[in-house]
Backbone as a printed PyTorch tensor [residue, N CA C, xyz], in Angstrom:
tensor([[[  1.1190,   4.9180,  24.5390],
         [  0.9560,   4.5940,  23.1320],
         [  2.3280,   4.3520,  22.5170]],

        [[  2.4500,   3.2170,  21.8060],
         [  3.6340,   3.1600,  20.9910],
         [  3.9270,   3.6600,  19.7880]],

        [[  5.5460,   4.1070,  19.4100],
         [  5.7670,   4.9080,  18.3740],
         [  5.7470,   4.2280,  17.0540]],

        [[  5.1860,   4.4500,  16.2540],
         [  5.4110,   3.5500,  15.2890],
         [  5.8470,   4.8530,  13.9570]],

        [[  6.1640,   3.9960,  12.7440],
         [  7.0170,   5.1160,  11.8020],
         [  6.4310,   4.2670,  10.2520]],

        [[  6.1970,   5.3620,   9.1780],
         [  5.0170,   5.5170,   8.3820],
         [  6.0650,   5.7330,   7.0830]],

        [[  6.4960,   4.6390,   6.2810],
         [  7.5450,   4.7820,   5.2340],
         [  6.0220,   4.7240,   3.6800]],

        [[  5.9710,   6.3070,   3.6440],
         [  4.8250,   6.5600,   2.2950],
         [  5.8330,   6.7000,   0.7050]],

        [[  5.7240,   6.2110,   0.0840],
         [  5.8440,   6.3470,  -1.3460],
         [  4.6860,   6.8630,  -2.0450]],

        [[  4.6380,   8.1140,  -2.4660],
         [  3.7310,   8.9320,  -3.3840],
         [  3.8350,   8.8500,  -4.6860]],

        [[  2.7630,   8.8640,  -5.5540],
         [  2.9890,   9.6420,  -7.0610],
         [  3.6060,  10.7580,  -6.9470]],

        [[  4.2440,  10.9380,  -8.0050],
         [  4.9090,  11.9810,  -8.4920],
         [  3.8710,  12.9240,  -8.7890]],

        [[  3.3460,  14.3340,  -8.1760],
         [  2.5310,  15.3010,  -8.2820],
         [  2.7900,  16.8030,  -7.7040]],

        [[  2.1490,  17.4390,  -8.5690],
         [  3.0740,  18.5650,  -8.4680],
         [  2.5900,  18.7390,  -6.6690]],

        [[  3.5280,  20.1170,  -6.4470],
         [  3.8250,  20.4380,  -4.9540],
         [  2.3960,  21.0390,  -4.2160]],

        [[  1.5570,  21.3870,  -5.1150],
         [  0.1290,  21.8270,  -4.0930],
         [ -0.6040,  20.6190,  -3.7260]],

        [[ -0.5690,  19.8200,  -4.6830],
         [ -0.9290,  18.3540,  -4.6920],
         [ -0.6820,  17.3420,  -4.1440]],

        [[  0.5420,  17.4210,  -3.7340],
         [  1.2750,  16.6410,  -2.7200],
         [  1.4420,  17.2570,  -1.2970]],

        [[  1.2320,  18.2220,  -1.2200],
         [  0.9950,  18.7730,   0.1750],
         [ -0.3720,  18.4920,   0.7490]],

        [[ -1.7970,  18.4490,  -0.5520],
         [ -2.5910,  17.6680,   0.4750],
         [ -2.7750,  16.3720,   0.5010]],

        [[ -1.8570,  15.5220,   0.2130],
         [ -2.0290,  14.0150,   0.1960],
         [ -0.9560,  14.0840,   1.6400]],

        [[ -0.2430,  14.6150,   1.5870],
         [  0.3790,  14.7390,   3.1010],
         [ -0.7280,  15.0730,   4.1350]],

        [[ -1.5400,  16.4120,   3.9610],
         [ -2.0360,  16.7160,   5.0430],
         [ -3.7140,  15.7350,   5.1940]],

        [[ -3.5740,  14.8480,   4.2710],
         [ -4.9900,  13.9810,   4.3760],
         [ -4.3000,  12.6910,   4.8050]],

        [[ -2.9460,  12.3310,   5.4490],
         [ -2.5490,  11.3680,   5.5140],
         [ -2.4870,  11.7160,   7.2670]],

        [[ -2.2910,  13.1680,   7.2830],
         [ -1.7020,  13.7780,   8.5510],
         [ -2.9370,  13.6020,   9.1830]],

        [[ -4.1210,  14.3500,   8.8830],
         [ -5.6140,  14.2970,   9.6310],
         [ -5.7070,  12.9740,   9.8360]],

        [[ -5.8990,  11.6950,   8.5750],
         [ -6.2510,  10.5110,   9.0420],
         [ -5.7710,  10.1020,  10.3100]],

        [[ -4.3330,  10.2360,  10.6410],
         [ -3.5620,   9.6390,  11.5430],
         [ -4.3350,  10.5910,  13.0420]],

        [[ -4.4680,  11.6850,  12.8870],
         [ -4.7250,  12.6370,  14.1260],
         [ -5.9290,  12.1270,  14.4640]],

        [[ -7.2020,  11.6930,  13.2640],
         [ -8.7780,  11.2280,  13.4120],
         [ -8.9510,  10.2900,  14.2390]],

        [[ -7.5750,   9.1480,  13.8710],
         [ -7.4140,   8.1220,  15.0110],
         [ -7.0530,   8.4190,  16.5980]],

        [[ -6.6030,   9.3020,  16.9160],
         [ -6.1840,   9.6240,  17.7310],
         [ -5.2180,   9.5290,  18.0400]],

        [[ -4.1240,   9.9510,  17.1420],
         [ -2.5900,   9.6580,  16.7050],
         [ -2.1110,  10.9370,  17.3900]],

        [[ -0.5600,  10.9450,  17.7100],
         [  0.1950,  12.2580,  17.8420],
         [  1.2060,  12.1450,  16.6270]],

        [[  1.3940,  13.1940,  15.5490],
         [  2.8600,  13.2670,  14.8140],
         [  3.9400,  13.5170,  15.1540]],

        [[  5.2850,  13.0210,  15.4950],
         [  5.9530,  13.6060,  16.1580],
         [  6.9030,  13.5550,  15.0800]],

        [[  7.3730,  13.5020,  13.6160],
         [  8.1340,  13.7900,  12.7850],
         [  7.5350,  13.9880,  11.5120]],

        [[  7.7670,  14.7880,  10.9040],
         [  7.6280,  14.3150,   9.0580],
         [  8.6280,  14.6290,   8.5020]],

        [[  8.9360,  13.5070,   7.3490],
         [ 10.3280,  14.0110,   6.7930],
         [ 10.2230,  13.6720,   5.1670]],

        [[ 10.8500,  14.7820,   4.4490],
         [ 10.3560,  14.1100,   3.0390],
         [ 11.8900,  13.8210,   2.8100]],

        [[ 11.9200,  12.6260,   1.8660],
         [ 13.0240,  12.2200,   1.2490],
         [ 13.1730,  12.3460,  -0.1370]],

        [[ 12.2680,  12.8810,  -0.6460],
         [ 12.4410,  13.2520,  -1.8340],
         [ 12.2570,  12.6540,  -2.7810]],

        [[ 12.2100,  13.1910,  -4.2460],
         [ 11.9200,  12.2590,  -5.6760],
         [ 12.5970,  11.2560,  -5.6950]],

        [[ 12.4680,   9.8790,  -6.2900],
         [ 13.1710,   8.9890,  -6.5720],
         [ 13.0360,   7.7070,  -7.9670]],

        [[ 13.8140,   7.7160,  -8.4090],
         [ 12.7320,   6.5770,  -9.1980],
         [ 12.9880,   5.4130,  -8.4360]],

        [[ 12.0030,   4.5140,  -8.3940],
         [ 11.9980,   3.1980,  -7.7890],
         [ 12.3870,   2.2830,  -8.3240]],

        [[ 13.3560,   1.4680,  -7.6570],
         [ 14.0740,   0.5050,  -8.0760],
         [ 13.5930,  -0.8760,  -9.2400]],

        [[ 12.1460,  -0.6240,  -9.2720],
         [ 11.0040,  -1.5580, -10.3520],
         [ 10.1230,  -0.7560, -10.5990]],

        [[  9.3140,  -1.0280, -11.9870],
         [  8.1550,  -0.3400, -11.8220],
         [  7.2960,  -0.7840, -11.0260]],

        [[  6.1690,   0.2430, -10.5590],
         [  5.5720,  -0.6760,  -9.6780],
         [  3.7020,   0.0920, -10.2040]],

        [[  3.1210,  -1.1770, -10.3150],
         [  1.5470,  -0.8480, -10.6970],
         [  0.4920,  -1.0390,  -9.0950]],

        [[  0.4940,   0.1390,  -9.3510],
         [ -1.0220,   0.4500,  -7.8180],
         [ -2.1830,   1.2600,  -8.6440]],

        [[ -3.0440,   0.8460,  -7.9400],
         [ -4.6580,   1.6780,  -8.6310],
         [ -4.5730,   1.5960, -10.0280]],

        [[ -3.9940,   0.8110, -11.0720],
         [ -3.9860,   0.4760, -12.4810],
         [ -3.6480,   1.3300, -13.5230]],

        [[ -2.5440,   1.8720, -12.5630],
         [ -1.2060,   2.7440, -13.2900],
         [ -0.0770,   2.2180, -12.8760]],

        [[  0.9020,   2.1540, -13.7950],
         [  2.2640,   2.0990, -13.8790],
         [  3.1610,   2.9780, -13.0460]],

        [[  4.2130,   2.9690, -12.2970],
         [  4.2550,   4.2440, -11.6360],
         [  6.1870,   3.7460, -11.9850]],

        [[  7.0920,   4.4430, -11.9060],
         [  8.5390,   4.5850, -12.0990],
         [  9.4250,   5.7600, -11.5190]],

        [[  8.4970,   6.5930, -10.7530],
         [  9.4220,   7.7270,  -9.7850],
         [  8.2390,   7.5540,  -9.2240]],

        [[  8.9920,   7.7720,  -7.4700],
         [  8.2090,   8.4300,  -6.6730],
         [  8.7170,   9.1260,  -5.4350]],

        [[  7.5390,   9.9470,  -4.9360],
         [  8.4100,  10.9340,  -3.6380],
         [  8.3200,   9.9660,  -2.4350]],

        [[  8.9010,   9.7630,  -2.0270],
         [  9.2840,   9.2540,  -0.5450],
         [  9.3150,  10.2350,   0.5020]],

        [[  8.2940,  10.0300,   1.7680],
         [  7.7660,  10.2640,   3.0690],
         [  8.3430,  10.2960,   4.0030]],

        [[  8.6790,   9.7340,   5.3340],
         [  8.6960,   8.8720,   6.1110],
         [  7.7240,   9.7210,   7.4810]],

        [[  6.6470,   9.5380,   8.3660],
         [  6.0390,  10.3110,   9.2050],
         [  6.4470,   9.4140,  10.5280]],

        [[  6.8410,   9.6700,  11.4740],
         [  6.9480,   9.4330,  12.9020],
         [  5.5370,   9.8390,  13.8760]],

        [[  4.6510,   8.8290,  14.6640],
         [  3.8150,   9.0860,  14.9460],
         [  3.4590,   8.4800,  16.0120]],

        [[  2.4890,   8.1730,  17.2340],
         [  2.2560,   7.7670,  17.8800],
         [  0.4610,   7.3210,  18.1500]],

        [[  0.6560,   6.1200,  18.0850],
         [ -1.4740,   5.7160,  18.3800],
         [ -1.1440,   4.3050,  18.8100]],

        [[ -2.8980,   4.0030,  18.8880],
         [ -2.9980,   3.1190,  20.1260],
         [ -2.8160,   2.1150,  18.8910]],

        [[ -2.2370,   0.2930,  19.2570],
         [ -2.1920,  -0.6020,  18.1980],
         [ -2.9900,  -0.9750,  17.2630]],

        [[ -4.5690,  -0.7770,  18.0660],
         [ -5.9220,  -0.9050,  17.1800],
         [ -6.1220,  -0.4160,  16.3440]],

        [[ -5.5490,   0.7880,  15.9320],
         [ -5.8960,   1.8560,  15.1620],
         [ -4.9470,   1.7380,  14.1280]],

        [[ -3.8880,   0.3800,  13.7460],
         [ -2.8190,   0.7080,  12.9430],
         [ -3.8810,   0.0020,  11.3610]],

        [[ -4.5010,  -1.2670,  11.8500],
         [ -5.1070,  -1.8670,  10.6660],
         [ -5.9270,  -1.0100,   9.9720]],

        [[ -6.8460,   0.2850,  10.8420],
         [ -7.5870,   1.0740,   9.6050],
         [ -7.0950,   2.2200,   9.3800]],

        [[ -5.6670,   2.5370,   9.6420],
         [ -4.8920,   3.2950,   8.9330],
         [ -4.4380,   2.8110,   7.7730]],

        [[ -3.7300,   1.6330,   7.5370],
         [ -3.4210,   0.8970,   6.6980],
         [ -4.3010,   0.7730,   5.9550]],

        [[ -6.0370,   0.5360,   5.8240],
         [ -7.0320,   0.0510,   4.7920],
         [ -6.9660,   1.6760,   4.2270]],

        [[ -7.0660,   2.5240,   5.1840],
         [ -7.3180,   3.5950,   4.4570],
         [ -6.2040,   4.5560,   3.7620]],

        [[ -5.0730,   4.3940,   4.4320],
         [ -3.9250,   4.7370,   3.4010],
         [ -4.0790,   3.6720,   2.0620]],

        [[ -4.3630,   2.6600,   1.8130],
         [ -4.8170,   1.5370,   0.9120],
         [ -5.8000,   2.2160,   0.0670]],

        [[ -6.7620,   2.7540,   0.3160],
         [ -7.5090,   3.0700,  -0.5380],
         [ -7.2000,   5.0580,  -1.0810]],

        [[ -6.5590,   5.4020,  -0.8010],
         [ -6.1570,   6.3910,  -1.3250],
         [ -5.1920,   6.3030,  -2.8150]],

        [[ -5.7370,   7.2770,  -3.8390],
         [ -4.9130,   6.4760,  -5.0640],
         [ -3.6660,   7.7150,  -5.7220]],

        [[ -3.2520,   8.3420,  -4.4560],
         [ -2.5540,   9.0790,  -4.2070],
         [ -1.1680,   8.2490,  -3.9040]],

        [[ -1.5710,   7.4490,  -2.8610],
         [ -0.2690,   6.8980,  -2.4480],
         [  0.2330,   5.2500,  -3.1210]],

        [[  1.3350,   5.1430,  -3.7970],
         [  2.1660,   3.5800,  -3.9860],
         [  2.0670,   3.0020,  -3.2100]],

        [[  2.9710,   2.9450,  -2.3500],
         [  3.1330,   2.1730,  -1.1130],
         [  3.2420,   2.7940,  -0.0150]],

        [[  2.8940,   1.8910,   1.1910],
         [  2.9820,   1.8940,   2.6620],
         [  3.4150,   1.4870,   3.4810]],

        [[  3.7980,   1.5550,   4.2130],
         [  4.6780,   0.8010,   5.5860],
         [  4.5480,   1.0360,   7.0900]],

        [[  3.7700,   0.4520,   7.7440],
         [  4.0400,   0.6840,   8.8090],
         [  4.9810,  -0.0450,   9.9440]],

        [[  5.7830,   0.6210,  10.6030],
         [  6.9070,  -0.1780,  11.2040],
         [  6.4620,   0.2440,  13.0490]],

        [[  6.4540,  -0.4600,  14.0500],
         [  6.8620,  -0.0960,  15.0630],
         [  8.6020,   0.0970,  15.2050]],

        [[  8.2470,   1.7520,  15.8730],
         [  9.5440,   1.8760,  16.4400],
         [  9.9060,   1.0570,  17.5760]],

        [[ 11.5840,   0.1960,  17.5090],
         [ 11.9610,  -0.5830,  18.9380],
         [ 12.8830,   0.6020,  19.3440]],

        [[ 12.4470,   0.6060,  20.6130],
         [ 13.5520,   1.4600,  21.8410],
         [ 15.2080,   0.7390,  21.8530]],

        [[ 16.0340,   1.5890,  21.7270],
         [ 17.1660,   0.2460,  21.2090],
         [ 17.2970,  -0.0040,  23.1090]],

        [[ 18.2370,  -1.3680,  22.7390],
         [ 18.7380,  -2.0730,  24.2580],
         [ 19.5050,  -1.0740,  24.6370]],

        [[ 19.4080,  -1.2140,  26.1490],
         [ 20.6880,  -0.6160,  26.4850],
         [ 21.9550,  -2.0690,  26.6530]],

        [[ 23.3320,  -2.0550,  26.6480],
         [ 24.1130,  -2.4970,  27.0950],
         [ 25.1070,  -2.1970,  27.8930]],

        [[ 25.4600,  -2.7620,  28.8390],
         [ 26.3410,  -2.4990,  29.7520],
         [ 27.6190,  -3.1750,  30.0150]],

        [[ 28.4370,  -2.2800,  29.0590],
         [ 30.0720,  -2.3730,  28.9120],
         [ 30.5940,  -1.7390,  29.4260]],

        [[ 32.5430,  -2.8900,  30.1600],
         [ 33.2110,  -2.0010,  30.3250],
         [ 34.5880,  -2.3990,  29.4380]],

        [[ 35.2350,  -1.1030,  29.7330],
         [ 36.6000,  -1.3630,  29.0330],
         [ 37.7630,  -3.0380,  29.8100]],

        [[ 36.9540,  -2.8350,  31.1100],
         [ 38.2400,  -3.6330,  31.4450],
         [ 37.4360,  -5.1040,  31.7690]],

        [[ 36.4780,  -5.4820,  31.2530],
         [ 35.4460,  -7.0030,  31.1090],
         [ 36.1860,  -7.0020,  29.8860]],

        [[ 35.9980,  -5.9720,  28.5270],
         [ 36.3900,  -6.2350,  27.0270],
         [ 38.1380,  -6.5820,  27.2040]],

        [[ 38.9990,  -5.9750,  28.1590],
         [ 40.3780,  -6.4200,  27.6780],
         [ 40.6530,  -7.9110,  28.3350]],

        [[ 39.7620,  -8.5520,  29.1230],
         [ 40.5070,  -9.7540,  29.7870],
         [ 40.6000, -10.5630,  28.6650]],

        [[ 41.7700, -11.4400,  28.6660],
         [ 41.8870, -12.9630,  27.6240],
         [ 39.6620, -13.2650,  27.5370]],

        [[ 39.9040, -13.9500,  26.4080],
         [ 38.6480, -14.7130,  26.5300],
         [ 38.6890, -15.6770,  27.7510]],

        [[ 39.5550, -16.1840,  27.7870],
         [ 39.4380, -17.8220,  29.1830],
         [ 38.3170, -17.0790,  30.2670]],

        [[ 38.8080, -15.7020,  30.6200],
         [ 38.1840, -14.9560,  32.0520],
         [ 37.1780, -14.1040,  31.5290]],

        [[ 36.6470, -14.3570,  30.7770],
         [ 35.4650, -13.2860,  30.4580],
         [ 34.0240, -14.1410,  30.3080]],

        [[ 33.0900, -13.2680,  30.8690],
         [ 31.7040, -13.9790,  31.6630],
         [ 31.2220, -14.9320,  30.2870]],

        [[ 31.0570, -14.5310,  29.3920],
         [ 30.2940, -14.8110,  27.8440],
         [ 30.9150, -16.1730,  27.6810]],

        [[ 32.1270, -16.3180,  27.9050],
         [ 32.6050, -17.1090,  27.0030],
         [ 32.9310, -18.3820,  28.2140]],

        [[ 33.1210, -18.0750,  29.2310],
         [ 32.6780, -19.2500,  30.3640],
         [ 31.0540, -19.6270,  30.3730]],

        [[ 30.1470, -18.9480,  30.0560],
         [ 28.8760, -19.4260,  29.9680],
         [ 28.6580, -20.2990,  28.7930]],

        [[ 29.5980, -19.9870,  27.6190],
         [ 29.9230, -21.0290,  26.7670],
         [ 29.8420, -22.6250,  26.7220]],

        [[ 31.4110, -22.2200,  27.4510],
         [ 32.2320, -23.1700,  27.7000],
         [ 31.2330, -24.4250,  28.6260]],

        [[ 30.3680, -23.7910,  29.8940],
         [ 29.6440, -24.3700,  30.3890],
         [ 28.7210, -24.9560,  29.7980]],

        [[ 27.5880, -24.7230,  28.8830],
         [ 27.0080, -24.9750,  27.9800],
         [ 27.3260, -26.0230,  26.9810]],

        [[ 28.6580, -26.1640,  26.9510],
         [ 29.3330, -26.8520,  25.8330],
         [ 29.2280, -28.2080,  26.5760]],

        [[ 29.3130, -27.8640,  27.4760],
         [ 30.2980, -29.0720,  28.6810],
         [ 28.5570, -29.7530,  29.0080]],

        [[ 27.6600, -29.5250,  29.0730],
         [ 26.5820, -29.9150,  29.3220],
         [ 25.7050, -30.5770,  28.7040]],

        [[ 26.0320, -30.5020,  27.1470],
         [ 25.1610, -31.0840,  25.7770],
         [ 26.4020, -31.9860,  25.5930]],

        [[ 27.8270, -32.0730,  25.8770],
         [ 28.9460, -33.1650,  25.4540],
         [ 28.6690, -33.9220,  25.7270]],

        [[ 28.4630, -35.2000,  24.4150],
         [ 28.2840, -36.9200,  24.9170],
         [ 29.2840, -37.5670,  25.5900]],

        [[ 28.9960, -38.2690,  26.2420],
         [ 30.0550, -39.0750,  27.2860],
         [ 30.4260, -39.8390,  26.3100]],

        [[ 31.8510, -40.5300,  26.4910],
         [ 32.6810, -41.3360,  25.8540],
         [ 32.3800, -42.9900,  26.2710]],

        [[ 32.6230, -43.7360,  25.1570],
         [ 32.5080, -44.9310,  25.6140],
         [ 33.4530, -45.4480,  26.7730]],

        [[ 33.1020, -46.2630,  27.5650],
         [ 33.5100, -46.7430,  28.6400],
         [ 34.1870, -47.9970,  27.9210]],

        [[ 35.2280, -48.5130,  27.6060],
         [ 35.9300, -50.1130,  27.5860],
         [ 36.2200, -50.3470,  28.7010]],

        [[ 35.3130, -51.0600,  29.4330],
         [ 35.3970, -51.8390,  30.2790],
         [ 34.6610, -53.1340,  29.5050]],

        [[ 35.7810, -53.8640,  29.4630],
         [ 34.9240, -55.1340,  28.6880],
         [ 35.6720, -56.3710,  29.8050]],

        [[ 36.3510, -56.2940,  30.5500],
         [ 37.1130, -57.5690,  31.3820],
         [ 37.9200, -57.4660,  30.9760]],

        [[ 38.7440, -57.4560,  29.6570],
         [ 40.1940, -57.6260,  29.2600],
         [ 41.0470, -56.6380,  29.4300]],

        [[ 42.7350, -57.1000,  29.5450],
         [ 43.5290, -56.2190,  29.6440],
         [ 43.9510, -55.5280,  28.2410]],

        [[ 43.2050, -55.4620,  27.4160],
         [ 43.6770, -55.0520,  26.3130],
         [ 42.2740, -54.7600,  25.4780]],

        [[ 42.2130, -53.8140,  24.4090],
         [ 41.3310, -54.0130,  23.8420],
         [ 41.6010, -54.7000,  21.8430]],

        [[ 40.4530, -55.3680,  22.5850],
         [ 40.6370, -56.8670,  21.3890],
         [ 40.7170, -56.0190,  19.8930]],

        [[ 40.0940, -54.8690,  19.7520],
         [ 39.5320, -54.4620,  18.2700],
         [ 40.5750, -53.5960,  18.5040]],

        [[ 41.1770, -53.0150,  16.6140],
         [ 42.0260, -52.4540,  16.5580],
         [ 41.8290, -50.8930,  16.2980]],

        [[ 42.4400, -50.3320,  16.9920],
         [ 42.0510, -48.2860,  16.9260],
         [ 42.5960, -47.7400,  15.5140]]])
């Protein structure tokens, strides 16, 4: 199952209140057959616009973020149903990417550019899309038109 990560913006409500809009956000995700593997609150904020959901005005809110794991099918009726809760502003769901690995060394990074792999694959590249030059070969020893 892939990790995906859950950026919630809440109303502003007091703390018993907001603990179960957390833990009805938490069950939904588990109902699916989700694993949680973070929750993190970020705290009050006012939001950078007002923003109108469920046909209130809203201008602070608490910020979420939950780390979680479920199968891809299951992300669209998380989403309808975090959607219909009038608890929460906004939603986000992001898949987590595994970062790349890369494989550097110190002594590929100190050669001149001329000797380094990247920049000869360039150079090759360059050399492959370059239009050929006109040919004057016209018979004469000279060319008639002036450069």
């Amino acid at each position: 199952m892939p990790t995906y990560e859950l950026a919630l913006v809440l109303r502003q409500l007091p703390r018993p209140e907001l603990i179960s809009v957390i833990r009805r956000t938490a069950e939904a995700i588990l109902d699916k057959g989700g694993i949680i593997r973070k929750l993190e609150n970020l705290g009050t904020r006012a939001l950078p616009h007002k923003v109108s959901e469920h046909g209130v005005v809203h201008r602070e809110g608490t910020h979420f973020t939950i780390a979680f794991d479920t199968a891809p099918t299951q992300i669209a009726d998380l989403k309808e149903e975090f959607g219909r809760d009038i608890d929460i502003i906004r939603r986000y769901v992001f898949k987590v990417q595994e970062p790349e690995e890369h494989k550097c060394t110190l002594h590929e990074e100190m050669l001149p550019p001329a000797y380094r792999k990247d920049v000869k694959e360039i150079v090759e590249a360059a050399k492959r899309t370059q239009k050929k030059k006109y040919n004057y070969n016209s018979g004469l020893d000279y060319y008639p038109f002036q450069k």
